[in-house]
N, C-alpha and C positions, 0 to 999 in steps of 0.2 A: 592287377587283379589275378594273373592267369598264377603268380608268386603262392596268392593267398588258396586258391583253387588246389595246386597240388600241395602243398603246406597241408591243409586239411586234409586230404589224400592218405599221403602219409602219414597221418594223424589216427584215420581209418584205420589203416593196413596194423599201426601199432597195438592198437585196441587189440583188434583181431589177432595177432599175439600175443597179446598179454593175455587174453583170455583163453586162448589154448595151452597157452603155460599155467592156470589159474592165478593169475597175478590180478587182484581187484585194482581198480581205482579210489585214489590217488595210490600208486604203487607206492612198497617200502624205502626208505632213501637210498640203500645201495642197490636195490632194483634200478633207480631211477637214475643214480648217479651211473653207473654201470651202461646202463642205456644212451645216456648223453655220451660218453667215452669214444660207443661205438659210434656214433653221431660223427662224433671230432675224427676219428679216425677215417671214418669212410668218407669224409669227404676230401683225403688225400689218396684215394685209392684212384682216381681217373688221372689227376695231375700227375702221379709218379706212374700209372699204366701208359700215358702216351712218350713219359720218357725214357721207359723203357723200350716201349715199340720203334722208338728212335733211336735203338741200341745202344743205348748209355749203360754202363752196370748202374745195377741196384743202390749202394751210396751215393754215386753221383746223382742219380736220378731225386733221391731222397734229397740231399742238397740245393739241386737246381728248384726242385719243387717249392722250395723253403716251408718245409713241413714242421719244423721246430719250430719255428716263430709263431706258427698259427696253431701249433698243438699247445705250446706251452705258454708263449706270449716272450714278456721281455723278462728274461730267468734276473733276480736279486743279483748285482755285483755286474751283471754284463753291461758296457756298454754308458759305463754312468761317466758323467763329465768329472775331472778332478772339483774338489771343495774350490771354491774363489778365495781370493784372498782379501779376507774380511777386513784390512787397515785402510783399501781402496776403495771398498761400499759406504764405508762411513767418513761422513765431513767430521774434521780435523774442531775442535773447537777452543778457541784460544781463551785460555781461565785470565779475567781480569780481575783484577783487584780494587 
């Protein structure tokens, strides 16, 4: 509950920006998309702030954090298992006559 409590909150606080920027509701998309970004972004600003405070530089910090994974997700090409090899997936089947 306490999740949805500030969730709404900051839902508040949004408003109340947007409308001192005069941005109506439902904002324009890249109003919105733009919004969300900072979204994504700030919420690697505390995981790479304590590891910096742990004296790590800055890349490292960005790395231990694992800030790519959760900003981008899993990037096309990264990470993919080789093709199987499709003569072993399939049963062999003997042509009778």
């Amino acid at each position: 509950m306490k999740t949805y409590v500030i969730s709404l909150g900051a839902g508040l606080l949004v408003g109340v920006v947007y409308s001192l920027l005069n941005v109506r509701s439902p904002a324009p998309p890249l109003v919105a998309l733009i919004g969300l970004l900072g979204m994504l972004v700030g919420e690697q600003i505390i995981p790479v702030g304590k590891q910096l405070l742990a004296g790590t530089s800055l890349t490292a910090a960005y790395h231990n954090a694992k800030c790519v994974p959760h900003l981008f997700g899993e990037l096309p090409g990264r990470h993919t298992a080789p093709p199987a090899d499709t003569a072993q997936l399939t049963p062999s089947r003997e042509i009778r006559s």
